[in-house]
mmCIF file of the N, C-alpha and C atoms, coordinates in Angstrom:
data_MODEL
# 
_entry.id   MODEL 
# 
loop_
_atom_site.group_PDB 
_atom_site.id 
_atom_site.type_symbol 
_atom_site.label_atom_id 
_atom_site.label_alt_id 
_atom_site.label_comp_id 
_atom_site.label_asym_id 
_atom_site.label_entity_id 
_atom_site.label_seq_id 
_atom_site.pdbx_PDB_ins_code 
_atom_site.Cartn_x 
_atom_site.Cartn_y 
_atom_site.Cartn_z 
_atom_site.occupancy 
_atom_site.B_iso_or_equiv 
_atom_site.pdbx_formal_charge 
_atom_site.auth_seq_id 
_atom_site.auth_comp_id 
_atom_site.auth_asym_id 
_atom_site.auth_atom_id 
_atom_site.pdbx_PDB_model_num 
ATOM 1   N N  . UNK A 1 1  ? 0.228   -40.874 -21.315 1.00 0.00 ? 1  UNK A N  1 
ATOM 2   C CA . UNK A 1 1  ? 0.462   -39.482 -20.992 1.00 0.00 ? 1  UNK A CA 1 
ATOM 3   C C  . UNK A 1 1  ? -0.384  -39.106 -19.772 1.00 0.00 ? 1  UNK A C  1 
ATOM 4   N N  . UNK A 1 2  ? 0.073   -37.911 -18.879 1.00 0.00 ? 2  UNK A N  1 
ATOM 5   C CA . UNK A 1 2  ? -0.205  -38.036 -17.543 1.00 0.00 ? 2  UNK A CA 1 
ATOM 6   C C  . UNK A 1 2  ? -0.804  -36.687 -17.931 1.00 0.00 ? 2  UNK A C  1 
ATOM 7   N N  . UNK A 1 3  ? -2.148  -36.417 -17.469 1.00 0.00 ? 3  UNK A N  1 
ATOM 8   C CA . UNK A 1 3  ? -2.653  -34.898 -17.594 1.00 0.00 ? 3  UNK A CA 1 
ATOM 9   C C  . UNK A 1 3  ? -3.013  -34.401 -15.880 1.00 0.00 ? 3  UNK A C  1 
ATOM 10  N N  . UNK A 1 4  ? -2.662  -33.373 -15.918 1.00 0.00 ? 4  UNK A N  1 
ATOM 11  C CA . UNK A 1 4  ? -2.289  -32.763 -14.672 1.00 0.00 ? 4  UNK A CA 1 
ATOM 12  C C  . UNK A 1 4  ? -4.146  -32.448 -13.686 1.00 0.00 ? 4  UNK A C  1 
ATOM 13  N N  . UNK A 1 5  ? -4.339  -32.345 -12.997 1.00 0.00 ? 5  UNK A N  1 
ATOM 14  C CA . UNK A 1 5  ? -5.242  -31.854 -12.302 1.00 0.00 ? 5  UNK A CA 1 
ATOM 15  C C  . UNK A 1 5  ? -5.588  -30.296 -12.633 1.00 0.00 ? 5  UNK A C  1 
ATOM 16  N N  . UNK A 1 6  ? -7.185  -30.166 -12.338 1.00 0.00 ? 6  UNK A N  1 
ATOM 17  C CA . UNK A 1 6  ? -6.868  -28.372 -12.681 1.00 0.00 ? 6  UNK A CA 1 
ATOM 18  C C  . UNK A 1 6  ? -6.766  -28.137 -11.494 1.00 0.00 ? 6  UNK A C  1 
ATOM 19  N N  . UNK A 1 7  ? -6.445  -26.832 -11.191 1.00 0.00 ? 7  UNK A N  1 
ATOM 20  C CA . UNK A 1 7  ? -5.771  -25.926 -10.316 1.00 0.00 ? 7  UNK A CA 1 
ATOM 21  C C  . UNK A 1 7  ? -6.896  -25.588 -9.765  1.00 0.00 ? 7  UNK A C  1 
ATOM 22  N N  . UNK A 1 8  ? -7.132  -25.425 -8.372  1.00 0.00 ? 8  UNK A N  1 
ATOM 23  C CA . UNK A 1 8  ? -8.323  -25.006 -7.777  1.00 0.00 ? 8  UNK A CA 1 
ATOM 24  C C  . UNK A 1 8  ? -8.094  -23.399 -7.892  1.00 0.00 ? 8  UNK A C  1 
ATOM 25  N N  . UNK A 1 9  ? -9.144  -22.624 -7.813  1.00 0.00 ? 9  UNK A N  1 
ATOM 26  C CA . UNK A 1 9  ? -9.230  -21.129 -7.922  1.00 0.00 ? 9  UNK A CA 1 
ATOM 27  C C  . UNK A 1 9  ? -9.091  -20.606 -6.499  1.00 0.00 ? 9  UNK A C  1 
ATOM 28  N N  . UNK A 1 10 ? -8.411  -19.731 -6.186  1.00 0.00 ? 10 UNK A N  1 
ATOM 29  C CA . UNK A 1 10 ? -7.823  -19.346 -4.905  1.00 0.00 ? 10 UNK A CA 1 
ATOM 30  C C  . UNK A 1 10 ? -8.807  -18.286 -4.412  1.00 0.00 ? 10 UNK A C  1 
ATOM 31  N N  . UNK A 1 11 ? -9.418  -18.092 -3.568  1.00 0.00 ? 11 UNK A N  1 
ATOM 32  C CA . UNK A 1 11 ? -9.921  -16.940 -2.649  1.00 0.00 ? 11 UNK A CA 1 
ATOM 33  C C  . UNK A 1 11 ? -9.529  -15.685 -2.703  1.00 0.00 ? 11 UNK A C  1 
ATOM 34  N N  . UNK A 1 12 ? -9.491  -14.721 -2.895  1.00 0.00 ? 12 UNK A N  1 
ATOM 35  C CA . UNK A 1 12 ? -8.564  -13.256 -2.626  1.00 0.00 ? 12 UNK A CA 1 
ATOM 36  C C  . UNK A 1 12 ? -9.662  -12.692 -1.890  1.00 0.00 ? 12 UNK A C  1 
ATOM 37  N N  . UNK A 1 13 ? -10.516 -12.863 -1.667  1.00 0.00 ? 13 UNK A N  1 
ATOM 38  C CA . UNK A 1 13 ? -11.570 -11.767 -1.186  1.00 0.00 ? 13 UNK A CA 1 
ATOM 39  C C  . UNK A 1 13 ? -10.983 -11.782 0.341   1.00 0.00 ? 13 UNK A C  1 
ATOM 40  N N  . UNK A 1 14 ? -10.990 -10.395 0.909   1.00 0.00 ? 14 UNK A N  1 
ATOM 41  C CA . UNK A 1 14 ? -10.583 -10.340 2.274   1.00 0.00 ? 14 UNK A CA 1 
ATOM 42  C C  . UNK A 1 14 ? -11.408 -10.572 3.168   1.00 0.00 ? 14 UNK A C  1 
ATOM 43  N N  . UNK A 1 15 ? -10.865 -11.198 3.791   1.00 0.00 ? 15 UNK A N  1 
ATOM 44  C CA . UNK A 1 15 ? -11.946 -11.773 5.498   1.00 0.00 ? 15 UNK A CA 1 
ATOM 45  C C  . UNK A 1 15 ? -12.655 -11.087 5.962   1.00 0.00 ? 15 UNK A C  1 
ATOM 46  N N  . UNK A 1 16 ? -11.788 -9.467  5.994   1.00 0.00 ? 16 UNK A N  1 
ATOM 47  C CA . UNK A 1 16 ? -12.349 -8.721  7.223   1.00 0.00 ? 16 UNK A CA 1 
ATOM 48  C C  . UNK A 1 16 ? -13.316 -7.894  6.425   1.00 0.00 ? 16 UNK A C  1 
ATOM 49  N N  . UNK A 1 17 ? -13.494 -7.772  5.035   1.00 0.00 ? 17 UNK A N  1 
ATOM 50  C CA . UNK A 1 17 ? -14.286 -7.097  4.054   1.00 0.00 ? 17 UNK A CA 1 
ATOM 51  C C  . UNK A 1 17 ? -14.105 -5.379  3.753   1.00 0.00 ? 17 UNK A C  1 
ATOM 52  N N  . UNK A 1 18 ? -12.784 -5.260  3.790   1.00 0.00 ? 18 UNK A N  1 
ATOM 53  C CA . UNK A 1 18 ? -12.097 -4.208  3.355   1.00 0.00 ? 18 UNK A CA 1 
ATOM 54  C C  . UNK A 1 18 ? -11.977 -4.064  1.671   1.00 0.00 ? 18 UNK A C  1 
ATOM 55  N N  . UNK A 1 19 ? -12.160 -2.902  1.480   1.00 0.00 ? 19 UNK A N  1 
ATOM 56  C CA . UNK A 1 19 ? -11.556 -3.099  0.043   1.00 0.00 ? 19 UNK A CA 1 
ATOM 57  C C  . UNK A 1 19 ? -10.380 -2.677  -0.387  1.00 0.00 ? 19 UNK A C  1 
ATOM 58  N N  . UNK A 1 20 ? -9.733  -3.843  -1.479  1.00 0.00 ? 20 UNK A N  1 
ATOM 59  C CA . UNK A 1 20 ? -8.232  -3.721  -1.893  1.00 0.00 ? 20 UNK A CA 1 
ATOM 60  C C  . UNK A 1 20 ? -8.089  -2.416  -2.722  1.00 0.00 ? 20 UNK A C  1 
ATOM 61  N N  . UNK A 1 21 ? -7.313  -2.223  -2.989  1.00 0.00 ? 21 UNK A N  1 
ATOM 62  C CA . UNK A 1 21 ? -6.521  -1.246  -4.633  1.00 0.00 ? 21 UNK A CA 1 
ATOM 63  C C  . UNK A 1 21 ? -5.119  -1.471  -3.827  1.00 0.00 ? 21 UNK A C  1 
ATOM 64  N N  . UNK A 1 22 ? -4.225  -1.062  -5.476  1.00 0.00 ? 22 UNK A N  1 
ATOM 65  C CA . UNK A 1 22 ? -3.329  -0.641  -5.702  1.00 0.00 ? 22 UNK A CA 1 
ATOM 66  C C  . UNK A 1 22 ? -2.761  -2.445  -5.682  1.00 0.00 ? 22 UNK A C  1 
ATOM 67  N N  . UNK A 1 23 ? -2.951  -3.401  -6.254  1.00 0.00 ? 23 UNK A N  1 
ATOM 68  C CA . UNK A 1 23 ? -2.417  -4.674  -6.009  1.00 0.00 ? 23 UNK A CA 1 
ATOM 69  C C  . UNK A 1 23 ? -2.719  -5.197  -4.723  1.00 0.00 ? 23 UNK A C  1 
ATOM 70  N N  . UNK A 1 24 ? -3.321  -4.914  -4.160  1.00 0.00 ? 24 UNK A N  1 
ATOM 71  C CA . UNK A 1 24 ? -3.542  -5.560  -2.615  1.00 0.00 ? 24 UNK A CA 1 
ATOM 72  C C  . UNK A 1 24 ? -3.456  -4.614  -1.640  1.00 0.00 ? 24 UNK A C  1 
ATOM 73  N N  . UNK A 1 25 ? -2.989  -3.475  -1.846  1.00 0.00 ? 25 UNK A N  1 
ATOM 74  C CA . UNK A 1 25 ? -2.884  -2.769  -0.866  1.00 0.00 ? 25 UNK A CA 1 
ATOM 75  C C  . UNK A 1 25 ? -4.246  -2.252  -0.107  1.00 0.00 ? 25 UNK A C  1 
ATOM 76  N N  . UNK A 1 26 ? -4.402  -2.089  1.491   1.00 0.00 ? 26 UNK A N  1 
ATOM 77  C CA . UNK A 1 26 ? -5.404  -2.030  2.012   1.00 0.00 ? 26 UNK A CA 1 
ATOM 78  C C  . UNK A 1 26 ? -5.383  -0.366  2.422   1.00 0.00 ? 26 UNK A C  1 
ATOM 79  N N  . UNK A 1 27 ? -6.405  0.401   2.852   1.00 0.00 ? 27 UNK A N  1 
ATOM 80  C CA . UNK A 1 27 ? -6.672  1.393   3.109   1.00 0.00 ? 27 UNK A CA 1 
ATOM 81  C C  . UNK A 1 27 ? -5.865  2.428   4.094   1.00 0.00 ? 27 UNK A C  1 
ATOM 82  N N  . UNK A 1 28 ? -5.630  1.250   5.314   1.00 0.00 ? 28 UNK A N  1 
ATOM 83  C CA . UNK A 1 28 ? -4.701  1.342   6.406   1.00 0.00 ? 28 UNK A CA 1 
ATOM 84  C C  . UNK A 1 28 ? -3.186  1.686   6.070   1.00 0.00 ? 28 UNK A C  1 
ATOM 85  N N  . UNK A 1 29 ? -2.636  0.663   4.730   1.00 0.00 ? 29 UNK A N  1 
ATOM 86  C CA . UNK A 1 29 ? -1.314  0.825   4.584   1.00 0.00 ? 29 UNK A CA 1 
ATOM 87  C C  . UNK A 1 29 ? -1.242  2.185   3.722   1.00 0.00 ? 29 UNK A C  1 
ATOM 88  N N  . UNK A 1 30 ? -2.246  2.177   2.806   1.00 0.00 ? 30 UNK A N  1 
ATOM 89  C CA . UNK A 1 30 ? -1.760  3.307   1.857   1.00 0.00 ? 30 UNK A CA 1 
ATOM 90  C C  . UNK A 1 30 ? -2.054  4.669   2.944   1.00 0.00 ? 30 UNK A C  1 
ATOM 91  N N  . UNK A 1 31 ? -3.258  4.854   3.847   1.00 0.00 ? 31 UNK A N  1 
ATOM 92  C CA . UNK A 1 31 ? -2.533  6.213   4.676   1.00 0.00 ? 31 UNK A CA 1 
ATOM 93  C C  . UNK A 1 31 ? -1.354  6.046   5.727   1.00 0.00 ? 31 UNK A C  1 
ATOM 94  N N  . UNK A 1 32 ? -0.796  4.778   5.483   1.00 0.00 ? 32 UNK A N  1 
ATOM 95  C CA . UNK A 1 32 ? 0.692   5.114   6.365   1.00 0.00 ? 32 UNK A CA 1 
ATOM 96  C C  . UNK A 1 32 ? 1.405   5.845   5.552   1.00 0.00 ? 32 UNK A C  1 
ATOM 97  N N  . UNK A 1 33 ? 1.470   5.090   4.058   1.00 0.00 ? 33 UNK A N  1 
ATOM 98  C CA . UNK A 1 33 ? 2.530   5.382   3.320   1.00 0.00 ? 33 UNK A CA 1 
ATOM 99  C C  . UNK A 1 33 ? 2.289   7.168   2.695   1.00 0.00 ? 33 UNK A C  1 
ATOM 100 N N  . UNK A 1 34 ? 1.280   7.813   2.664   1.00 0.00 ? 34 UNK A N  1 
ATOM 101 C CA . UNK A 1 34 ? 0.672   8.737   2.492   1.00 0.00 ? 34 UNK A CA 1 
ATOM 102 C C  . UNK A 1 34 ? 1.390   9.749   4.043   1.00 0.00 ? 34 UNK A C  1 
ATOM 103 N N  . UNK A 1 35 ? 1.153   9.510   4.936   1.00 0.00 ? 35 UNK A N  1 
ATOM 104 C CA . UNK A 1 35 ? 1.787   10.291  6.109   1.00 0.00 ? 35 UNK A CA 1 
ATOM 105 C C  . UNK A 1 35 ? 3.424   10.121  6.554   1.00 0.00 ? 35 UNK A C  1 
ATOM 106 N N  . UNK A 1 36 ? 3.739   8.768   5.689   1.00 0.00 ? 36 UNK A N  1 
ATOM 107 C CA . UNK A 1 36 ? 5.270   8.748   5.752   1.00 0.00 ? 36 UNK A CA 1 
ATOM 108 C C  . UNK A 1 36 ? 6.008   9.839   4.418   1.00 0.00 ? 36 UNK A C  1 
ATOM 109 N N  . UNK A 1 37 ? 5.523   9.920   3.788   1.00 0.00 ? 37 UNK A N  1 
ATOM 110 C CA . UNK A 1 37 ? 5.983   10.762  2.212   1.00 0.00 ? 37 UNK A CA 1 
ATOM 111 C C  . UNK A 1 37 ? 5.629   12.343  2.603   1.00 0.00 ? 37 UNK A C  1 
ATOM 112 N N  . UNK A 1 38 ? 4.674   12.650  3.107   1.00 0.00 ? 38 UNK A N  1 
ATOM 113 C CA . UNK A 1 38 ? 4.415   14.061  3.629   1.00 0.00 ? 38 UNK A CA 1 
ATOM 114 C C  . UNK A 1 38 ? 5.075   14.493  4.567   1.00 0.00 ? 38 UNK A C  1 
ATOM 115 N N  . UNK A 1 39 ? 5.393   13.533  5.900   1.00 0.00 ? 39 UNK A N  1 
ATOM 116 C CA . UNK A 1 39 ? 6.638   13.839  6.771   1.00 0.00 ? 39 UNK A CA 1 
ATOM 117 C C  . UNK A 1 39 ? 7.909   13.913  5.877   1.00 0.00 ? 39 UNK A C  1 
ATOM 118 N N  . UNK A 1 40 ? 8.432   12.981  5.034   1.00 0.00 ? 40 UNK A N  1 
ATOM 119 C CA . UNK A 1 40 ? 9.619   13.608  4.335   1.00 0.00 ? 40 UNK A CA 1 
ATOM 120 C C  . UNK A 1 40 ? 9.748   14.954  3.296   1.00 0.00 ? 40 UNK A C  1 
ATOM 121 N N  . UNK A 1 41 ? 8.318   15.027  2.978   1.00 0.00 ? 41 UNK A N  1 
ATOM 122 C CA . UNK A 1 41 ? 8.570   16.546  1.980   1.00 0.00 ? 41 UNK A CA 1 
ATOM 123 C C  . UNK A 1 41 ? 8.454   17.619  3.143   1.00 0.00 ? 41 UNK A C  1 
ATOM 124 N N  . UNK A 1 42 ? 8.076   17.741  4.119   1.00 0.00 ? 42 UNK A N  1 
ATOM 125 C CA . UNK A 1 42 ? 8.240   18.301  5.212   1.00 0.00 ? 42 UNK A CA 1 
ATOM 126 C C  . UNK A 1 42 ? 9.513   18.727  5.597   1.00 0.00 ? 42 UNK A C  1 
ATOM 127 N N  . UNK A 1 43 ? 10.405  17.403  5.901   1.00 0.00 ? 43 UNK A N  1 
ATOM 128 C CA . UNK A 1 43 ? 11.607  17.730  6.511   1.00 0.00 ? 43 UNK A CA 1 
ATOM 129 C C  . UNK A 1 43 ? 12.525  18.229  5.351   1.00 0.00 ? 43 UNK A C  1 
ATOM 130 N N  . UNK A 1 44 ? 12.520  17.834  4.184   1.00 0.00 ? 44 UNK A N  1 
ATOM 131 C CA . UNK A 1 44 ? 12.976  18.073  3.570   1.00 0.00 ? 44 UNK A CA 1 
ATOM 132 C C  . UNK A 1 44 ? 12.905  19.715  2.905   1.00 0.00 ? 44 UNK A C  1 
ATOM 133 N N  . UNK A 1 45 ? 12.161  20.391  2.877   1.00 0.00 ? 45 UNK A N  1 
ATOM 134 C CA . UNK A 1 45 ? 11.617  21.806  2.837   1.00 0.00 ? 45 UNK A CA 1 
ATOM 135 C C  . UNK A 1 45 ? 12.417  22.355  3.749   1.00 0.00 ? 45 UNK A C  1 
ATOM 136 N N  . UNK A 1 46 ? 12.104  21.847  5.188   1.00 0.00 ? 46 UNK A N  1 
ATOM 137 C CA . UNK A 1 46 ? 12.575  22.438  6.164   1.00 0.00 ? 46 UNK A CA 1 
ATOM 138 C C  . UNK A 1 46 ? 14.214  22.690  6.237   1.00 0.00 ? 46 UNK A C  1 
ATOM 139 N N  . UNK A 1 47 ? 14.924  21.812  5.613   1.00 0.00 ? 47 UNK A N  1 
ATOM 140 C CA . UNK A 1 47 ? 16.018  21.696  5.590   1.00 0.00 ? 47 UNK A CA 1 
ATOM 141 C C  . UNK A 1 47 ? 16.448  22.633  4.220   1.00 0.00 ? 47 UNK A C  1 
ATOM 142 N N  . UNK A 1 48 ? 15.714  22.971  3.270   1.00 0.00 ? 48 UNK A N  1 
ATOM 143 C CA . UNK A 1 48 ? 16.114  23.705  1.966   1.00 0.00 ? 48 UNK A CA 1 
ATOM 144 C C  . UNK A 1 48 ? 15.619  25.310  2.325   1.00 0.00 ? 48 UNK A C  1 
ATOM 145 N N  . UNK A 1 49 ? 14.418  25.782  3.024   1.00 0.00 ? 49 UNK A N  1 
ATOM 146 C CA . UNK A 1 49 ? 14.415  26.594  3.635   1.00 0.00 ? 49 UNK A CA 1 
ATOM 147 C C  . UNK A 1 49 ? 14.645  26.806  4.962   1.00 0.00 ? 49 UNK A C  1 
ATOM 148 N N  . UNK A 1 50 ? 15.012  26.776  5.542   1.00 0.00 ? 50 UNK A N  1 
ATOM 149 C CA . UNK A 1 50 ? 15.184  26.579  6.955   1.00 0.00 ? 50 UNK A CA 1 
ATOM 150 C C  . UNK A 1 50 ? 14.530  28.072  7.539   1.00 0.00 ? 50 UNK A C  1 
ATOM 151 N N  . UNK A 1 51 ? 14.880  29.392  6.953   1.00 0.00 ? 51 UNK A N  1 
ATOM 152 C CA . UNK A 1 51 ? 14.358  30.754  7.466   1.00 0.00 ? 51 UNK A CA 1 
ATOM 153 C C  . UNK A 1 51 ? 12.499  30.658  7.629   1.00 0.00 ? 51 UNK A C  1 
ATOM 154 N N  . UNK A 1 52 ? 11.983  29.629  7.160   1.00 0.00 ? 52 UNK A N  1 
ATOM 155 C CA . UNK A 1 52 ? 10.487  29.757  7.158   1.00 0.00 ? 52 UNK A CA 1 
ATOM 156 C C  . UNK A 1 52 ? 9.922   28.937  8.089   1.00 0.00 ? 52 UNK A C  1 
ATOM 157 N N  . UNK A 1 53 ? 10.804  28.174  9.049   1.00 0.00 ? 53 UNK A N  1 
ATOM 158 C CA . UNK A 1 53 ? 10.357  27.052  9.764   1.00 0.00 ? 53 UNK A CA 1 
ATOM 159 C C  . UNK A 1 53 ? 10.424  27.273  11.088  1.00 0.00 ? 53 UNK A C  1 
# 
């Protein structure tokens, strides 16, 4: 019977020494995604009221 090798343990720590959340997500992406969602409740307002804009 053939027993397998163990699995070496993988690195995750980031290079540049940022810290992760949200599964990996970095600081940078989550305020994109943060200024992309506020531009759409934006336009979207704008378009349901339009007299206030």
């Amino acid at each position: 019977m053939r027993v397998k090798p163990r699995q070496e343990r993988v690195n995750t720590a980031d290079p540049h020494g940022r810290e992760h959340f949200a599964g990996g997500m970095n600081m940078e992406a989550g305020l994109l995604i943060a200024g992309v969602i506020a531009v759409a409740i934006y336009l979207l307002v704008a378009l349901i009221l339009p007299e206030r804009f």
